[in-house]
N, C-alpha and C positions, 0 to 999 in steps of 0.2 A: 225299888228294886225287888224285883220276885224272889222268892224264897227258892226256886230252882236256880236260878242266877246263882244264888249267894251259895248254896251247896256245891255248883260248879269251879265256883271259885276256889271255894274251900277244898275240894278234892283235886285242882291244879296246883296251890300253893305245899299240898301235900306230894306230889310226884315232882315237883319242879326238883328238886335236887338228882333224883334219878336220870333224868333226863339230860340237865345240864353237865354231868359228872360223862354223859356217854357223849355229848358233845366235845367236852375236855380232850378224852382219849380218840377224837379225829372221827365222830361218826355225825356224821351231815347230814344223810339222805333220810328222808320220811321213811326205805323200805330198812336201812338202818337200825334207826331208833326203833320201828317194829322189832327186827329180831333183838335186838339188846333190850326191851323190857320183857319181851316174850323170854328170854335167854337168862334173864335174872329171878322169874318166875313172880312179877310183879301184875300185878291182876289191872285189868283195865279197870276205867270211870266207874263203868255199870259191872264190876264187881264178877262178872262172868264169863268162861270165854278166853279168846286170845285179843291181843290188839290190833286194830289194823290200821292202815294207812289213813284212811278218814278219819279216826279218833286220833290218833297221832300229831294231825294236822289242827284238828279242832283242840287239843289240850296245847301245842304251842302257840295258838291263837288267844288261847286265857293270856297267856304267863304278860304278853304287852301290859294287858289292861290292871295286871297286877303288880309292877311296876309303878305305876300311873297311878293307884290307889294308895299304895305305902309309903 
């Protein structure tokens, strides 16, 4: 496993609760979960910026494989 993997990982298991907490409260859509982490003022992966719909979709795409791992 690359050491980019593993940091990916680690920076998903880190926002997973964010995320899941804005699903609780009925928010579904990828453009959703955009404004509600933009909206809570939680910085994307790359630390810079706003989030957008393609990292959004790529950090709920970790959260399976980290499942599967714990």
């Amino acid at each position: 496993m690359s050491m980019k993997l593993t940091l990916a990982r680690m920076k998903a298991r880190r926002l997973e609760p964010a995320v899941r907490e804005l699903q609780a409260s009925g928010v579904t859509t990828l453009v959703g979960l955009v404004e509600g982490l933009n909206g809570r003022g939680i910085p994307p992966v790359k630390g810079k910026g706003a989030w957008t719909v393609v990292e959004v979709a790529r950090l709920l795409a970790r959260f399976a494989p980290l499942k599967e791992a714990a």
